[in-house]
C-alpha positions as a Markdown table, in Angstrom:
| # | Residue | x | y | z |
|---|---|---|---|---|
| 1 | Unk | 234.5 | 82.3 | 391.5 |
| 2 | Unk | 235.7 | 79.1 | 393.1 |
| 3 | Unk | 232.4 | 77.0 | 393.3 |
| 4 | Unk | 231.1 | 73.3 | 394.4 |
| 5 | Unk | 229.5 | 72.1 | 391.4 |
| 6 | Unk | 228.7 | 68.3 | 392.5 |
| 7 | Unk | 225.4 | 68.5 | 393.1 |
| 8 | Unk | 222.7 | 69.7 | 390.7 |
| 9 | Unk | 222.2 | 73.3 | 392.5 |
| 10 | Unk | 220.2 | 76.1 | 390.2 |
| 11 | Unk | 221.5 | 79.2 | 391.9 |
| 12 | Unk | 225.0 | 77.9 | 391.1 |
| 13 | Unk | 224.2 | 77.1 | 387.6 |
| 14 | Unk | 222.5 | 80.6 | 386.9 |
| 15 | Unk | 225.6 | 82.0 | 388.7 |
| 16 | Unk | 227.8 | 80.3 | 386.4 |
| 17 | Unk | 225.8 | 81.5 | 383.3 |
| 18 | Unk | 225.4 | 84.7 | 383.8 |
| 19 | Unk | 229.0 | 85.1 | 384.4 |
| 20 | Unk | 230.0 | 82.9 | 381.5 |
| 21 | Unk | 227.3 | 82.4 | 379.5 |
| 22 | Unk | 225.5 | 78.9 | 378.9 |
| 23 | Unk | 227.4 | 76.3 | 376.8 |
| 24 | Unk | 227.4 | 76.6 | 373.0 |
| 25 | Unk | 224.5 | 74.9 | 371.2 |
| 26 | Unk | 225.8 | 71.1 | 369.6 |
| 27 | Unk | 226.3 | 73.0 | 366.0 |
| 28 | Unk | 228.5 | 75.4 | 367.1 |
| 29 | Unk | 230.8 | 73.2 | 369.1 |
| 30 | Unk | 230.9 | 70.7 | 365.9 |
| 31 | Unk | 231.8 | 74.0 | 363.8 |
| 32 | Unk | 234.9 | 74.8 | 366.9 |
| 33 | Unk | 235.9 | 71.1 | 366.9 |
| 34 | Unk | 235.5 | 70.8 | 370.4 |
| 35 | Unk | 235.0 | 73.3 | 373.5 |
| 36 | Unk | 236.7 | 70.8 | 375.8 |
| 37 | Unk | 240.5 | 70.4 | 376.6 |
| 38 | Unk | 242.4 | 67.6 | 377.1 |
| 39 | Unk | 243.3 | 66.2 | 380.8 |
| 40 | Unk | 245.7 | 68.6 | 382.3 |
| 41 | Unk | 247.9 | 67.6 | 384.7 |
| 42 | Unk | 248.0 | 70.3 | 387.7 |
| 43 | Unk | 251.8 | 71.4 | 388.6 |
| 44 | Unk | 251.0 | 74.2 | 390.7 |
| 45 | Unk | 247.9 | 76.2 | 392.2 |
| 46 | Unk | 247.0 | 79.1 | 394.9 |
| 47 | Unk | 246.5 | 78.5 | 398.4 |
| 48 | Unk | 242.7 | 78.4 | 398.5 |
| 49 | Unk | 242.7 | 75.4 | 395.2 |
| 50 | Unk | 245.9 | 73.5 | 397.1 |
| 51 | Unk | 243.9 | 73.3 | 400.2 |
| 52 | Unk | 241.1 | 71.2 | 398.4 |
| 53 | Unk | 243.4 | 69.1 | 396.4 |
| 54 | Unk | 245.2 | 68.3 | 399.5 |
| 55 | Unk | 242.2 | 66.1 | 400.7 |
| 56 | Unk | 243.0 | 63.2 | 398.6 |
| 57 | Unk | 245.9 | 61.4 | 397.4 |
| 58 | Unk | 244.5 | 60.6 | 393.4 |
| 59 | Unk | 246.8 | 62.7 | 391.0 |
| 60 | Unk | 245.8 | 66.4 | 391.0 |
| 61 | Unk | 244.3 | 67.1 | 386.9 |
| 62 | Unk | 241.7 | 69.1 | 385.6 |
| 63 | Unk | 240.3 | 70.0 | 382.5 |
| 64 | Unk | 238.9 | 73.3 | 380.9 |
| 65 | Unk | 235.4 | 74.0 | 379.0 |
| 66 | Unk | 235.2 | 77.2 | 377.0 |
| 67 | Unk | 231.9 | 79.2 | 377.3 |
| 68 | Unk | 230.7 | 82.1 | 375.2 |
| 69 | Unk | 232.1 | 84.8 | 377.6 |
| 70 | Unk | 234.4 | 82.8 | 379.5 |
| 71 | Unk | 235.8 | 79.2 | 380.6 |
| 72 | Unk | 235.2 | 76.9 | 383.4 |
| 73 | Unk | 238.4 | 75.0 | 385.1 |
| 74 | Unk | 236.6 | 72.0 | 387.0 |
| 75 | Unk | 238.8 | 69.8 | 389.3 |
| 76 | Unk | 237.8 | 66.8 | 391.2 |
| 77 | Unk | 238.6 | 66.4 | 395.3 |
| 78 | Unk | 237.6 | 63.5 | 397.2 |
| 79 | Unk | 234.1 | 62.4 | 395.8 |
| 80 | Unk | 233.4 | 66.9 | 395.0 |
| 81 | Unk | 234.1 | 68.5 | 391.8 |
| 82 | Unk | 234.9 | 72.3 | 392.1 |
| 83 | Unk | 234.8 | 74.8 | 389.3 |
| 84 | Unk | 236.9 | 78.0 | 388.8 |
| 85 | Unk | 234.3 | 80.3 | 387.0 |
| 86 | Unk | 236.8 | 83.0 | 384.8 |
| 87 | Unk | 235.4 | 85.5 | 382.3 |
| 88 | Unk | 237.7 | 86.9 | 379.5 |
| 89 | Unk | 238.0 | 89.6 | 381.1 |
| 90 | Unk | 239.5 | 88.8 | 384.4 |
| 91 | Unk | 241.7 | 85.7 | 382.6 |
| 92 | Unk | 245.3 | 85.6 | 382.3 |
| 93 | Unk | 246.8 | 82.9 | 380.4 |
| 94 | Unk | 250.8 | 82.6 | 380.7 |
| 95 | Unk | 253.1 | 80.2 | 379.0 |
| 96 | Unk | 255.9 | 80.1 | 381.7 |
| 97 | Unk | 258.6 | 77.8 | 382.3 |
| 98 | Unk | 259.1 | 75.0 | 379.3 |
| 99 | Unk | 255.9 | 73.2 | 379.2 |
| 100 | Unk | 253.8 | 74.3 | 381.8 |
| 101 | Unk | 250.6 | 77.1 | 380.9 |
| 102 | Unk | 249.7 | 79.7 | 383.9 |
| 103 | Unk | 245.9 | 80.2 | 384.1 |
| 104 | Unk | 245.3 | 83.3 | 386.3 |
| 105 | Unk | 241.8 | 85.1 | 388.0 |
| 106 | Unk | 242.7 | 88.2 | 390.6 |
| 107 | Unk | 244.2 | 86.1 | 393.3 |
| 108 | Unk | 243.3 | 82.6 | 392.0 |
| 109 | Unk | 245.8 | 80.8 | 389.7 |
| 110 | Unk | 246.7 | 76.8 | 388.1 |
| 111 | Unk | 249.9 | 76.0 | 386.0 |
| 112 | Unk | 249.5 | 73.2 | 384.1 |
| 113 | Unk | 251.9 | 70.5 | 382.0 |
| 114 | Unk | 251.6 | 71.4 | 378.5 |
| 115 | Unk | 253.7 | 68.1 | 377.0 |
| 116 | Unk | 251.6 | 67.5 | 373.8 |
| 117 | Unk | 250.5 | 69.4 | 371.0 |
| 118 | Unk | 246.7 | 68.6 | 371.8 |
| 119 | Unk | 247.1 | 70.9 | 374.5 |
| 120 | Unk | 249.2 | 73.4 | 373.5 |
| 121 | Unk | 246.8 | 73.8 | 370.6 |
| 122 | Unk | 243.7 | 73.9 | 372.5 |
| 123 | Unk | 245.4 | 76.9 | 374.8 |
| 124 | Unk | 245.9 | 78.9 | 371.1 |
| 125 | Unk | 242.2 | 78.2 | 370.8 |
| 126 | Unk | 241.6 | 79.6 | 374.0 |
| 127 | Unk | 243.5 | 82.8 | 373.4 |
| 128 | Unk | 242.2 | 83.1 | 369.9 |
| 129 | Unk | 238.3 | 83.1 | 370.9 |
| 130 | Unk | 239.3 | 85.7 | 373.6 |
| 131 | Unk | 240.7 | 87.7 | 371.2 |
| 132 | Unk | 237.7 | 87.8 | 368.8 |
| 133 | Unk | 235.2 | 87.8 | 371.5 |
| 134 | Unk | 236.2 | 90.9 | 374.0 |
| 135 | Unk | 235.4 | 94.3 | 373.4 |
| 136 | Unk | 238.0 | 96.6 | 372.4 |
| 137 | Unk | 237.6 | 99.6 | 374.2 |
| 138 | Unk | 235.2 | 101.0 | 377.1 |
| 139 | Unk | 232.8 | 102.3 | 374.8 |
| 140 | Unk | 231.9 | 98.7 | 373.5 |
| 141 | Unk | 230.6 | 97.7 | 376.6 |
């Protein structure tokens, strides 16, 4: 779900919770060291997410929030922030060419630079809570 999350709308934030889950409480993102990533520099992105950076000239980065069931990529374009709502179980994380992380939902997708060990850290976090946190089998759910 590719969303305008600018303005303080509470049909978009109850659409984004009950697809991700609401953020973690203070103590549990003291015990994760952090839910946030680092600024990620955008290489590459789908159509629909090009269009929208295309509006502005500023250098195209984002950054990525981890939720309970999911994370949140937010973006900035012209004065607008957009958010690319993906639960676990539609993400796809790929490491690709040297350096660059592939971030895919059904038809949406982001690569971004992966040049320090911050990040490529925080994408192991990433992978690791999905791990732990999706259910193994149909019956689960």
């Amino acid at each position: 779900m590719l969303v305008n999350v600018s303005y303080n709308n509470k049909e978009v934030t109850r659409k984004v919770d009950d697809l991700v889950g609401k953020p973690f409480p203070l103590k549990e993102r003291w015990a994760m060291k952090g839910i946030g990533s680092p600024k990620l520099f955008i290489t590459e992105t789908s159509i629909e997410i090009c269009n929208l950076l295309l509006l502005d000239n500023n250098t195209n980065s984002c950054n990525v929030e981890l939720r309970p069931k999911g994370i949140i990529v937010r973006f900035r374009s012209l004065l607008e922030t957009f958010a690319l709502v993906i639960p676990y179980y539609k993400l796809s994380i790929y490491k690709g060419d040297f350096a660059v992380y592939s971030i895919f939902k059904d038809h949406y997708f982001i690569k971004v630079k992966s040049d320090t060990k911050a990040i490529q850290n925080y994408f192991k976090k990433i992978l690791d809570y999905k791990i732990e946190n999706t259910p193994t089998s149909i019956t689960d759910l």
